[in-house]
HTML snippet that shows the backbone in 3Dmol.js (N, CA, C, O; Angstrom):
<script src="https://3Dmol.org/build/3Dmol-min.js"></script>
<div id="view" style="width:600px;height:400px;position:relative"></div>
<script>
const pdb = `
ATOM      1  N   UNK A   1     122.519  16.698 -36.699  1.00  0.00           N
ATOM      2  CA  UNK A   1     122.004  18.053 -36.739  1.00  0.00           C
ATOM      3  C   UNK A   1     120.808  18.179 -35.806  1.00  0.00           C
ATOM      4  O   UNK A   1     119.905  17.347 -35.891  1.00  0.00           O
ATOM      5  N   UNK A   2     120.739  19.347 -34.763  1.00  0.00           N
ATOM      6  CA  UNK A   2     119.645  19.592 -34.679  1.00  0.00           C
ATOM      7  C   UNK A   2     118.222  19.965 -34.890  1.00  0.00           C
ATOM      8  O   UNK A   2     118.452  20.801 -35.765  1.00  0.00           O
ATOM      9  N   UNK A   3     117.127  19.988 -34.784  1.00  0.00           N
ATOM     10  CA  UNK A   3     115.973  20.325 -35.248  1.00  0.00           C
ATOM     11  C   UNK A   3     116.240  22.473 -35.426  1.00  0.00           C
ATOM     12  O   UNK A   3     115.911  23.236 -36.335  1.00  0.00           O
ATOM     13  N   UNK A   4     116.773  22.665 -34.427  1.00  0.00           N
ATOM     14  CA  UNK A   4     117.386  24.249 -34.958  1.00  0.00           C
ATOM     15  C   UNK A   4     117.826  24.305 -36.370  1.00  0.00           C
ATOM     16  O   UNK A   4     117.192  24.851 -37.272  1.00  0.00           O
ATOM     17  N   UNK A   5     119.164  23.589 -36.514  1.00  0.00           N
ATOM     18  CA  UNK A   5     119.804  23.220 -37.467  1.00  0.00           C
ATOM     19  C   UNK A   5     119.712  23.408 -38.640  1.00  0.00           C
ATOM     20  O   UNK A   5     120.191  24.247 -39.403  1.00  0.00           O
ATOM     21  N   UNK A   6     118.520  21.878 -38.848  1.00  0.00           N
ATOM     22  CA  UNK A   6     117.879  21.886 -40.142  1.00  0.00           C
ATOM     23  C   UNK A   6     117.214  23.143 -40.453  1.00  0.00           C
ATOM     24  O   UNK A   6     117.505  23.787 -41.461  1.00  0.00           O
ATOM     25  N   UNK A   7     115.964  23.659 -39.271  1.00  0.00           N
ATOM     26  CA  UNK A   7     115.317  25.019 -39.545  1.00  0.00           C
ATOM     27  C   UNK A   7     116.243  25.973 -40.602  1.00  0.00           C
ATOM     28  O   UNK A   7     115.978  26.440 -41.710  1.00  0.00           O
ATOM     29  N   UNK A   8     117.547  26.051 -39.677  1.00  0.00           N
ATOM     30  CA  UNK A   8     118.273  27.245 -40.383  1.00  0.00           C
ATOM     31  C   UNK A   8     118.699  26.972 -41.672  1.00  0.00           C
ATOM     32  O   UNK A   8     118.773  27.827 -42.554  1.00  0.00           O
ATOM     33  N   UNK A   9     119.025  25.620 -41.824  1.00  0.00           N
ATOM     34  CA  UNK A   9     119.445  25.144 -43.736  1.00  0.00           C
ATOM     35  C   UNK A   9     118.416  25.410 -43.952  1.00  0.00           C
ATOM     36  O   UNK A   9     118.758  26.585 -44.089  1.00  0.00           O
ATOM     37  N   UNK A  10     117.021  25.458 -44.193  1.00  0.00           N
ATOM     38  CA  UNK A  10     116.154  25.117 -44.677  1.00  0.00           C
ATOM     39  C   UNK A  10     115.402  26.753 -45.154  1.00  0.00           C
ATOM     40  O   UNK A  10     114.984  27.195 -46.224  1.00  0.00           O
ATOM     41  N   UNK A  11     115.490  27.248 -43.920  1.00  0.00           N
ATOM     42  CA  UNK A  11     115.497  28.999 -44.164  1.00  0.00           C
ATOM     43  C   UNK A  11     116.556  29.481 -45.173  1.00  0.00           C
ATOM     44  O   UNK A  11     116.315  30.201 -46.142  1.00  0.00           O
ATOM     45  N   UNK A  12     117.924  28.926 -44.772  1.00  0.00           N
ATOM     46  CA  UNK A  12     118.761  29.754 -45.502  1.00  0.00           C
ATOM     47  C   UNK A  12     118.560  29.573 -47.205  1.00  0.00           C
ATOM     48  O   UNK A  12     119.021  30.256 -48.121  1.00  0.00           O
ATOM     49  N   UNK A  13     117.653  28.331 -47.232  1.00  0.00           N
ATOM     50  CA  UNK A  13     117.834  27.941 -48.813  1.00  0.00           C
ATOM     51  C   UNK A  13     116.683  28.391 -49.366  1.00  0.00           C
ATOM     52  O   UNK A  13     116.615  28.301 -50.592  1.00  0.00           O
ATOM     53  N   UNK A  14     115.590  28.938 -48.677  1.00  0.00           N
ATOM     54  CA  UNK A  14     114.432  29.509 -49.428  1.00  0.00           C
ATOM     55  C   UNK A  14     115.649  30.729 -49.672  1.00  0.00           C
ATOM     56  O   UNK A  14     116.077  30.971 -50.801  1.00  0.00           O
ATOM     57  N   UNK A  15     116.108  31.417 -48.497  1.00  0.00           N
ATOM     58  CA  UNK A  15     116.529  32.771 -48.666  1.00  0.00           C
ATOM     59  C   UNK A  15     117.026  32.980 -50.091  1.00  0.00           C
ATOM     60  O   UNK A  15     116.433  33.742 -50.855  1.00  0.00           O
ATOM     61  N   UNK A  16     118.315  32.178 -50.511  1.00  0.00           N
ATOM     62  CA  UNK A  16     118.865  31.582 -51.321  1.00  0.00           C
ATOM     63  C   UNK A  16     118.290  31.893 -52.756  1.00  0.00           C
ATOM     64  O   UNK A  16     118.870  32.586 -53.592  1.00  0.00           O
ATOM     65  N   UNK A  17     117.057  31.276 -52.923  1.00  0.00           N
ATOM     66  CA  UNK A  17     115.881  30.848 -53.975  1.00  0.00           C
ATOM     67  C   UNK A  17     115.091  32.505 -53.922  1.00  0.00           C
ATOM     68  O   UNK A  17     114.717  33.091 -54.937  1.00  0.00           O
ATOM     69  N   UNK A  18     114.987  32.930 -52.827  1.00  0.00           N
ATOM     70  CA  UNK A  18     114.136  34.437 -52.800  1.00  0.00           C
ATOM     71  C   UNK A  18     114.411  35.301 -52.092  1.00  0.00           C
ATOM     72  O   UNK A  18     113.438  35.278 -51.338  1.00  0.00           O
ATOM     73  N   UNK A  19     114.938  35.965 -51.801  1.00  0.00           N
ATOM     74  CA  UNK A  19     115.918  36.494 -50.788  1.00  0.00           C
ATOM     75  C   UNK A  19     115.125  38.306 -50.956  1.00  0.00           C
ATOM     76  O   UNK A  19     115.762  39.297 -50.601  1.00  0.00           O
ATOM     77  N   UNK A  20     113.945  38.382 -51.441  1.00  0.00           N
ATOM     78  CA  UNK A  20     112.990  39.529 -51.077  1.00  0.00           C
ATOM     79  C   UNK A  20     112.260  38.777 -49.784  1.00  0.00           C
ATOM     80  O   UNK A  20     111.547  39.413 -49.007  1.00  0.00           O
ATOM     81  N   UNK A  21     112.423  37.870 -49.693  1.00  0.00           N
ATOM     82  CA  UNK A  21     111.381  37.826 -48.179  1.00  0.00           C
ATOM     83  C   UNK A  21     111.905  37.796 -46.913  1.00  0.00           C
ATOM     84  O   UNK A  21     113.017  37.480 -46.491  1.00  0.00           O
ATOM     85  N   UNK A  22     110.545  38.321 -46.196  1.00  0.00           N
ATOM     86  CA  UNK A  22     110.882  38.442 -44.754  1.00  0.00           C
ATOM     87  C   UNK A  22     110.799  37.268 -43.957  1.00  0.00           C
ATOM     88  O   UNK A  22     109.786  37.156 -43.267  1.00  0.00           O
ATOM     89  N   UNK A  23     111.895  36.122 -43.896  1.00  0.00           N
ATOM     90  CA  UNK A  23     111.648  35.004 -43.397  1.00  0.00           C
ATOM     91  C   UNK A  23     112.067  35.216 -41.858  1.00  0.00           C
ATOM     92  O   UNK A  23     112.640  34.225 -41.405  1.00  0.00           O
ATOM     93  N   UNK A  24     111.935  36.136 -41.073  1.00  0.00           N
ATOM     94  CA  UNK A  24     111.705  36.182 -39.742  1.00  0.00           C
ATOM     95  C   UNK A  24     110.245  35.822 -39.234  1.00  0.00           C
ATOM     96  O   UNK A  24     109.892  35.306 -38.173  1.00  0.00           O
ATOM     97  N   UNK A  25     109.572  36.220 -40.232  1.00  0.00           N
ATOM     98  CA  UNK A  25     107.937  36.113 -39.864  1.00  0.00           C
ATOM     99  C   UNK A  25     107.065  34.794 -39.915  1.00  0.00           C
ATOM    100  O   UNK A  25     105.862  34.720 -39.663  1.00  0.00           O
ATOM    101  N   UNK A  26     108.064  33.583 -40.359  1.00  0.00           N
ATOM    102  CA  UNK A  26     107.354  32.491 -40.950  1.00  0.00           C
ATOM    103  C   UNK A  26     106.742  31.400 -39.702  1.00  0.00           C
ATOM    104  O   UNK A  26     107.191  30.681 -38.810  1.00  0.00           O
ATOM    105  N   UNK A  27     105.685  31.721 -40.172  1.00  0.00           N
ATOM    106  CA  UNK A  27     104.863  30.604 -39.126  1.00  0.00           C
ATOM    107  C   UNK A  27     105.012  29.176 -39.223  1.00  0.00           C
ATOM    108  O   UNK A  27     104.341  28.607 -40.084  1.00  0.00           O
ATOM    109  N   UNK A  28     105.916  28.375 -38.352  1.00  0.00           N
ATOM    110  CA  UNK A  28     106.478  26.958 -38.664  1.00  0.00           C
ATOM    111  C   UNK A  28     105.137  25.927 -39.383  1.00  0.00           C
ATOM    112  O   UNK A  28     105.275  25.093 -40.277  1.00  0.00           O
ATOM    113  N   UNK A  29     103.974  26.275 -38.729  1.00  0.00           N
ATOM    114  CA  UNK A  29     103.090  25.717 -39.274  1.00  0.00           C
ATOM    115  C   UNK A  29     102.070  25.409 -39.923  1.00  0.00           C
ATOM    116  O   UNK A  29     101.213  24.529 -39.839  1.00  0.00           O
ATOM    117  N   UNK A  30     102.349  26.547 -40.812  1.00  0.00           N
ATOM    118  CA  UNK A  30     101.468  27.393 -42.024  1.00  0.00           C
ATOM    119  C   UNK A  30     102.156  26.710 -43.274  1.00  0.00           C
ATOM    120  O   UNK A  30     103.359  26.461 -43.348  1.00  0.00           O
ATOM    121  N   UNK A  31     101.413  26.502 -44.032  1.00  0.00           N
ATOM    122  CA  UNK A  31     101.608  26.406 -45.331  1.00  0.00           C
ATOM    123  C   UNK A  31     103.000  27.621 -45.734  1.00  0.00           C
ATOM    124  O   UNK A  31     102.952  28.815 -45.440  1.00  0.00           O
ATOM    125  N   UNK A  32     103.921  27.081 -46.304  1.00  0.00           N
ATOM    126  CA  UNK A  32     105.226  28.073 -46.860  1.00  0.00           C
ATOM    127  C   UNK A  32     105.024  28.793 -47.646  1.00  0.00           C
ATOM    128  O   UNK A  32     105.554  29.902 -47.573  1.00  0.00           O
ATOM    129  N   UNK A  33     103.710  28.286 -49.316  1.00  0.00           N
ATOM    130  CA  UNK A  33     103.163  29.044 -50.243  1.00  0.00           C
ATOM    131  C   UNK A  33     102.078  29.899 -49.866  1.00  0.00           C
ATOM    132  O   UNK A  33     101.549  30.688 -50.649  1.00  0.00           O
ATOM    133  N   UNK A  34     101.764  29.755 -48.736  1.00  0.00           N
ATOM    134  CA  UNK A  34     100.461  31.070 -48.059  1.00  0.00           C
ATOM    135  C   UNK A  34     101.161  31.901 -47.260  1.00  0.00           C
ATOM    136  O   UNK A  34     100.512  32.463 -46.377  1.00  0.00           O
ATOM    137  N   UNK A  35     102.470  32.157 -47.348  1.00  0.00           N
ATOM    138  CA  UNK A  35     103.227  33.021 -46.373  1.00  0.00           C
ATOM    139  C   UNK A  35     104.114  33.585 -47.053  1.00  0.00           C
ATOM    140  O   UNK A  35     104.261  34.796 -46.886  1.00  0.00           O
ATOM    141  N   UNK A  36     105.167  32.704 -48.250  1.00  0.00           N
ATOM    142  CA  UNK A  36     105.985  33.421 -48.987  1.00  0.00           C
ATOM    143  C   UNK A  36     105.351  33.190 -51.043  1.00  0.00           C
ATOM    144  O   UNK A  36     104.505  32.454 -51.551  1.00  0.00           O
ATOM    145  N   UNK A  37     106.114  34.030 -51.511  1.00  0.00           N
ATOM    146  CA  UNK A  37     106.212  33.800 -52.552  1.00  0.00           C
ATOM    147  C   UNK A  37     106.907  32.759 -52.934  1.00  0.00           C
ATOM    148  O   UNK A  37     108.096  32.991 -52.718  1.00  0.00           O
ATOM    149  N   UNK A  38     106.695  31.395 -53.543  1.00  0.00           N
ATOM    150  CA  UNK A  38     107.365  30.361 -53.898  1.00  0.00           C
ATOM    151  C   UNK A  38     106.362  29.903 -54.809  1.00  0.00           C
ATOM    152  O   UNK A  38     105.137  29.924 -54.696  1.00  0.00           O
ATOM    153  N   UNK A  39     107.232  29.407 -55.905  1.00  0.00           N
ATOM    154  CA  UNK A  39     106.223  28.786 -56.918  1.00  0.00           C
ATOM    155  C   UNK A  39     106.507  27.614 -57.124  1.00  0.00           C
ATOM    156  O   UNK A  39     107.521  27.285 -56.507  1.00  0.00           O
ATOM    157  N   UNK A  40     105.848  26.439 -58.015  1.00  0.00           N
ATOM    158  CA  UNK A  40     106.781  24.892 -58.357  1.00  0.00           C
ATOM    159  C   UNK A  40     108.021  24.583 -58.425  1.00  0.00           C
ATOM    160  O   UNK A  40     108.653  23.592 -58.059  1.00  0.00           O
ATOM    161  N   UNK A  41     108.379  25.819 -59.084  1.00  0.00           N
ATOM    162  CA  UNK A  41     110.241  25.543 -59.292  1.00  0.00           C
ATOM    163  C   UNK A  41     110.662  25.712 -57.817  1.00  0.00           C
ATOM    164  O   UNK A  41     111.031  24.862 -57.006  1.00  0.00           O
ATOM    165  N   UNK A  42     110.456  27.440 -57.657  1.00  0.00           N
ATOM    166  CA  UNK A  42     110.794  26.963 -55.897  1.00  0.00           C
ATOM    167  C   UNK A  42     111.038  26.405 -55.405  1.00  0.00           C
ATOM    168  O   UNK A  42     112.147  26.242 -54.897  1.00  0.00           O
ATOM    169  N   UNK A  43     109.748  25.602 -55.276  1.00  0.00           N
ATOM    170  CA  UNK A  43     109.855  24.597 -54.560  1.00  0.00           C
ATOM    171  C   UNK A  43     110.916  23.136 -54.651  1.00  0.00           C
ATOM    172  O   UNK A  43     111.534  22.559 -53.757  1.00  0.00           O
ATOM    173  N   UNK A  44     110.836  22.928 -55.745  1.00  0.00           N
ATOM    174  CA  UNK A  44     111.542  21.848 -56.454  1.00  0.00           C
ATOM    175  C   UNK A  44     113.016  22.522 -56.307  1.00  0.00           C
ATOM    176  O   UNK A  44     113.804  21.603 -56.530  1.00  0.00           O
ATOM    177  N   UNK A  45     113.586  23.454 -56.093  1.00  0.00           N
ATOM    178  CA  UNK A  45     114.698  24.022 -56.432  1.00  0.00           C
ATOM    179  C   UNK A  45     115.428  23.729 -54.946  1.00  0.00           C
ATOM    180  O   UNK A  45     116.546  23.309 -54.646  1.00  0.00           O
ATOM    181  N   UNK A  46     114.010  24.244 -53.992  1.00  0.00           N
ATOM    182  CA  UNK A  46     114.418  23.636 -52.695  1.00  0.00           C
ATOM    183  C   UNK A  46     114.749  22.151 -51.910  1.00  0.00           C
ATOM    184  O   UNK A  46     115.440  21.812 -50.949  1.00  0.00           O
ATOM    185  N   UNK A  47     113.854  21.473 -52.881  1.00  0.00           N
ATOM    186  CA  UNK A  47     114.166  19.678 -52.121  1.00  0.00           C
ATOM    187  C   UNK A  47     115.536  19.470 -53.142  1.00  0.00           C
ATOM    188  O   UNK A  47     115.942  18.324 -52.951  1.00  0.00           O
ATOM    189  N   UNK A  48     116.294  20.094 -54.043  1.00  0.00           N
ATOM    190  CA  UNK A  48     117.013  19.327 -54.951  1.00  0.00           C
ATOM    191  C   UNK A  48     118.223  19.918 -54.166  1.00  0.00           C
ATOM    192  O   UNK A  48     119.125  19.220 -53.701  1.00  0.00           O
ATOM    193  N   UNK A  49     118.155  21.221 -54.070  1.00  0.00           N
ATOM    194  CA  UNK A  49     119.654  21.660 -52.449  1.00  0.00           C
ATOM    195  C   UNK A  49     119.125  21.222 -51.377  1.00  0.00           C
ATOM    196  O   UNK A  49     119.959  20.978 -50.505  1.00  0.00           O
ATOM    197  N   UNK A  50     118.216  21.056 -51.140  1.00  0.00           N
ATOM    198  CA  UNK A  50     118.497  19.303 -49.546  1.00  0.00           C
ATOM    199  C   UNK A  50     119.360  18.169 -50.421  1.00  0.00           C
ATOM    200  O   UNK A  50     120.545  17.984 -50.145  1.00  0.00           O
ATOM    201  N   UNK A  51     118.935  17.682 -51.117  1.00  0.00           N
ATOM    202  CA  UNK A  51     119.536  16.634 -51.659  1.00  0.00           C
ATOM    203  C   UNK A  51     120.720  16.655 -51.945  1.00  0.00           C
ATOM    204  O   UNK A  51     121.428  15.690 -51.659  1.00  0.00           O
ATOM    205  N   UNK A  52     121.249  17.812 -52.611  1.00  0.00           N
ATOM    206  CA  UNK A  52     122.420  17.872 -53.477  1.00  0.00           C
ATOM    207  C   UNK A  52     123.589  18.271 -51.957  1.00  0.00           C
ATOM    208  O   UNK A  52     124.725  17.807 -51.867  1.00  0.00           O
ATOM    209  N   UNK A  53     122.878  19.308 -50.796  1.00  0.00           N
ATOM    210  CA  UNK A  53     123.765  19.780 -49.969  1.00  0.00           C
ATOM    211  C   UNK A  53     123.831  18.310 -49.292  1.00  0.00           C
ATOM    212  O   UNK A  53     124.935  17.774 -49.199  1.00  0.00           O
ATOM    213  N   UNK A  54     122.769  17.699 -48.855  1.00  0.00           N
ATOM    214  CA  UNK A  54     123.252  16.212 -47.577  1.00  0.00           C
ATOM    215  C   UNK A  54     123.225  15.057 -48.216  1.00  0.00           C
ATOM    216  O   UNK A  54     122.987  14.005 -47.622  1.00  0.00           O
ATOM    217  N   UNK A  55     123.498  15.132 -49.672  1.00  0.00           N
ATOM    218  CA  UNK A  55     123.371  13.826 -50.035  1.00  0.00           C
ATOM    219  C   UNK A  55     122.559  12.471 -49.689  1.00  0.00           C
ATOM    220  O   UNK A  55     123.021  11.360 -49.431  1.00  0.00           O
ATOM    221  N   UNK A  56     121.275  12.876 -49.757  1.00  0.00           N
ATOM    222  CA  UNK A  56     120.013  11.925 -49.055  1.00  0.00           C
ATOM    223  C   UNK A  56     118.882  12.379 -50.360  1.00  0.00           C
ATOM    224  O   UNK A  56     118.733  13.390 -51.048  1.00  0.00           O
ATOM    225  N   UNK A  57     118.246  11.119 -50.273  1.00  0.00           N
ATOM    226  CA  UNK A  57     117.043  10.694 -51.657  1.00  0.00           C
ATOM    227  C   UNK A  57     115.930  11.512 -50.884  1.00  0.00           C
ATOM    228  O   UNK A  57     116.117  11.517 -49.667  1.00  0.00           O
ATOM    229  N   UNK A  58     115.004  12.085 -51.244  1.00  0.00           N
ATOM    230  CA  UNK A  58     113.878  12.340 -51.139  1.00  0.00           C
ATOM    231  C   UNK A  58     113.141  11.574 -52.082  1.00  0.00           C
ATOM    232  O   UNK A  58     114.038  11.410 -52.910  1.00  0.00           O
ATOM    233  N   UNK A  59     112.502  11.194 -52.388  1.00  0.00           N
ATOM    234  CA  UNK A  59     111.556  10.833 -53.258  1.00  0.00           C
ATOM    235  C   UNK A  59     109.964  11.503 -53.446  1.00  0.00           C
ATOM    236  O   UNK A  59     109.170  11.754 -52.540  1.00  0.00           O
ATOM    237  N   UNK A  60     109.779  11.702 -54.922  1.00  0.00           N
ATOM    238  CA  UNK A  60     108.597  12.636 -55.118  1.00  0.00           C
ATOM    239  C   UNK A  60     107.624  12.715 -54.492  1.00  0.00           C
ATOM    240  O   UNK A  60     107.075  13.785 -54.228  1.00  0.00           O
ATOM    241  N   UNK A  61     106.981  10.915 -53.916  1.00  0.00           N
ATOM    242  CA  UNK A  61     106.225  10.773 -53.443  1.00  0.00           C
ATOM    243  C   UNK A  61     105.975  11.904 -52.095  1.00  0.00           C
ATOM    244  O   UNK A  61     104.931  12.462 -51.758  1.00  0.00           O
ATOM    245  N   UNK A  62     107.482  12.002 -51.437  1.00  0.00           N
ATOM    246  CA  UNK A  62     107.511  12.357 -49.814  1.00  0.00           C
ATOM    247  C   UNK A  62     107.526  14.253 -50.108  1.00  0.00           C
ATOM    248  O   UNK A  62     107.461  14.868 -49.044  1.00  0.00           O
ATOM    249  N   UNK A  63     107.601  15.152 -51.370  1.00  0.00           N
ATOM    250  CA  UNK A  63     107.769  16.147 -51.264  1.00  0.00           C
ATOM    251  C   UNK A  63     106.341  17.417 -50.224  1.00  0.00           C
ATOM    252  O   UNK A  63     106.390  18.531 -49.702  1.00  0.00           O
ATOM    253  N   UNK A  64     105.175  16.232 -50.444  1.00  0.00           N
ATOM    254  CA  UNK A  64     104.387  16.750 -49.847  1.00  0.00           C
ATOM    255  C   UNK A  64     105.181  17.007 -47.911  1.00  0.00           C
ATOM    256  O   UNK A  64     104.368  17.725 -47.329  1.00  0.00           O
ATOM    257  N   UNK A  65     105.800  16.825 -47.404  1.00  0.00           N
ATOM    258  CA  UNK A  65     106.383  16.606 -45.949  1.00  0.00           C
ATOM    259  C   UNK A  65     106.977  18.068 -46.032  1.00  0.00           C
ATOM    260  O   UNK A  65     107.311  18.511 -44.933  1.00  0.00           O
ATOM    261  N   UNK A  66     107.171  18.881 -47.072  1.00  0.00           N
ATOM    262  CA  UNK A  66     107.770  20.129 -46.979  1.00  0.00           C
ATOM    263  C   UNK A  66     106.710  21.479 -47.607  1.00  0.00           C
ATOM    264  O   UNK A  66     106.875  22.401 -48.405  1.00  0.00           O
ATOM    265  N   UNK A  67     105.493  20.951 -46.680  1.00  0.00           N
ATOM    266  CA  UNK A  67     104.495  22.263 -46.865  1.00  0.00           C
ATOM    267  C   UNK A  67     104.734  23.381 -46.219  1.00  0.00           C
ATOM    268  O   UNK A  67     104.595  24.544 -46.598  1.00  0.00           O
ATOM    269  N   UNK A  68     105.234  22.801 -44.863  1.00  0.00           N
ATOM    270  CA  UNK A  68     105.594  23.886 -43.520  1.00  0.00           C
ATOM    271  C   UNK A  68     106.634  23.544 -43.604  1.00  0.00           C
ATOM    272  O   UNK A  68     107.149  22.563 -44.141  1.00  0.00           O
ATOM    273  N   UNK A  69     107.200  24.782 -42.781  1.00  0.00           N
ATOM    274  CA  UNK A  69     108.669  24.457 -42.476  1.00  0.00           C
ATOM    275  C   UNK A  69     108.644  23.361 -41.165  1.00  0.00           C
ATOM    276  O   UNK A  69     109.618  22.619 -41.036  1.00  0.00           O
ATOM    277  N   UNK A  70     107.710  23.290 -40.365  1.00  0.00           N
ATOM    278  CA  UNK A  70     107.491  22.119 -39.186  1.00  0.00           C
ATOM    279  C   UNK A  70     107.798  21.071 -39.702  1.00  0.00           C
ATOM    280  O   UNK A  70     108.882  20.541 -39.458  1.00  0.00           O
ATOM    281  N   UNK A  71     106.723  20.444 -40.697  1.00  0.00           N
ATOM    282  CA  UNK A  71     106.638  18.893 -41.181  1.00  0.00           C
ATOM    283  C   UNK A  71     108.044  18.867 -42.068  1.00  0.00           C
ATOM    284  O   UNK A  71     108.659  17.832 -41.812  1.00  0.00           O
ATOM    285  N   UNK A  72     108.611  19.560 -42.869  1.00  0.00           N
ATOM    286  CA  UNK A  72     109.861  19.805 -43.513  1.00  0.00           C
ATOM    287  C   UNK A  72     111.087  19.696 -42.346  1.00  0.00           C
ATOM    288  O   UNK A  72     112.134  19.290 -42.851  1.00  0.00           O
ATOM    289  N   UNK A  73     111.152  19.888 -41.337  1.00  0.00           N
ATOM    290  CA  UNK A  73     112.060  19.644 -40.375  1.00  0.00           C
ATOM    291  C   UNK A  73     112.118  18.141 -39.836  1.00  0.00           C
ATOM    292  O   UNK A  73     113.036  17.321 -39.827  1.00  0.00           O
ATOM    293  N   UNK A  74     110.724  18.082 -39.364  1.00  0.00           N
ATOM    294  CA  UNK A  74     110.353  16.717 -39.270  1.00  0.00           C
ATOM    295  C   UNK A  74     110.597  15.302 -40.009  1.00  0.00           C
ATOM    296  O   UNK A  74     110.747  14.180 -39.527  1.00  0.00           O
ATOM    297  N   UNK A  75     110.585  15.722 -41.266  1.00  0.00           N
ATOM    298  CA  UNK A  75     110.629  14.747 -42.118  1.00  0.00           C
ATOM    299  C   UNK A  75     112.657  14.301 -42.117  1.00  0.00           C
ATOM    300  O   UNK A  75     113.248  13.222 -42.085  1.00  0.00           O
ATOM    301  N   UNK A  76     113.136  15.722 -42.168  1.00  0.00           N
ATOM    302  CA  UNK A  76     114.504  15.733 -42.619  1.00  0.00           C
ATOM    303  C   UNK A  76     115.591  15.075 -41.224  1.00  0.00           C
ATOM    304  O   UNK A  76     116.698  14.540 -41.289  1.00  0.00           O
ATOM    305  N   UNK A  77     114.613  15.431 -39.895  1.00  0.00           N
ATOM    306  CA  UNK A  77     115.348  15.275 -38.990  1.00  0.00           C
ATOM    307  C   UNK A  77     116.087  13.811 -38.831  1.00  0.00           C
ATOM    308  O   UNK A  77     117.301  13.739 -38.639  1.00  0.00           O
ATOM    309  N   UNK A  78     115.188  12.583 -38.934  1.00  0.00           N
ATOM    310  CA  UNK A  78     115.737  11.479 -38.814  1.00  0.00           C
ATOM    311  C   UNK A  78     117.145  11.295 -40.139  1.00  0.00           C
ATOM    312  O   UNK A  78     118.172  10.616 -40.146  1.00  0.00           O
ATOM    313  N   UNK A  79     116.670  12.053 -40.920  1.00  0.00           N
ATOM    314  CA  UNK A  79     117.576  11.739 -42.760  1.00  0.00           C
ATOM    315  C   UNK A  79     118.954  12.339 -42.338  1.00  0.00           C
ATOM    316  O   UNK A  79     120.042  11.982 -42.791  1.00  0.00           O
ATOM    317  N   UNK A  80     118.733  13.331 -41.376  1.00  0.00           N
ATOM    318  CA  UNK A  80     120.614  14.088 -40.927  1.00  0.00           C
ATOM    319  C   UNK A  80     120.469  14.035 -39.649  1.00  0.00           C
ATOM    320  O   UNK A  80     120.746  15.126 -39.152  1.00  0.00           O
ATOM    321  N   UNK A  81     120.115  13.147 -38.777  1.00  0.00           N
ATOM    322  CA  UNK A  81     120.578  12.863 -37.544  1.00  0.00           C
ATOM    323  C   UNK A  81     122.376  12.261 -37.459  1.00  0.00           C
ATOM    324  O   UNK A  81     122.904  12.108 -36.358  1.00  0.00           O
ATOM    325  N   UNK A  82     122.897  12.067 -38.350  1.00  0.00           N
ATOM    326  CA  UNK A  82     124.155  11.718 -38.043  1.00  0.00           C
ATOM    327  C   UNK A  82     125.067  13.085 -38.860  1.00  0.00           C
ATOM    328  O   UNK A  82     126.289  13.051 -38.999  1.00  0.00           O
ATOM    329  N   UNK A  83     124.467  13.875 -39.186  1.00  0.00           N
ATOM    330  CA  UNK A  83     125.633  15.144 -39.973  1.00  0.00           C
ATOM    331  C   UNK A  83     125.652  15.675 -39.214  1.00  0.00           C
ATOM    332  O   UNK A  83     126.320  16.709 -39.200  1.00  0.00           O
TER     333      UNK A  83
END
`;
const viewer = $3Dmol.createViewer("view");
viewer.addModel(pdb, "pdb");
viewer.setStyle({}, {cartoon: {color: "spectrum"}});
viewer.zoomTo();
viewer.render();
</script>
């Protein structure tokens, strides 16, 4: 997958989770909770469809890597370089 790619899973699954927001506007490197409405579950709702859609471990420790959607791409890119 490309770094596009992931962006767009990754958009499409907040959408998914909240689909009142305007995720055209999201600043890759802003904090996600200072831009959209997302709360703990949210959030958690979001690393568990990474997981569940590409079948790859995150571990709790690493959830901090999905503040931005930047470092959240980053992190995921090496994990689906072969999908």
């Amino acid at each position: 997958m490309t770094r596009d790619d992931i962006k767009d899973v990754v958009l499409e699954i907040i959408e998914d989770i909240n689909d009142e927001e305007d995720l055209s506007k999201i600043d890759g490197d802003k904090a996600l909770r200072d831009q959209i409405e997302l709360d703990s579950m949210d959030f958690l709702d979001i690393v568990m469809e990474l997981r569940k859609r590409f079948q790859i471990q995150i571990p709790e420790e690493d959830y901090g890597n999905f503040e931005t959607l930047n470092k959240s791409v980053n992190y995921l890119e090496p994990l689906l370089a072969d999908k």
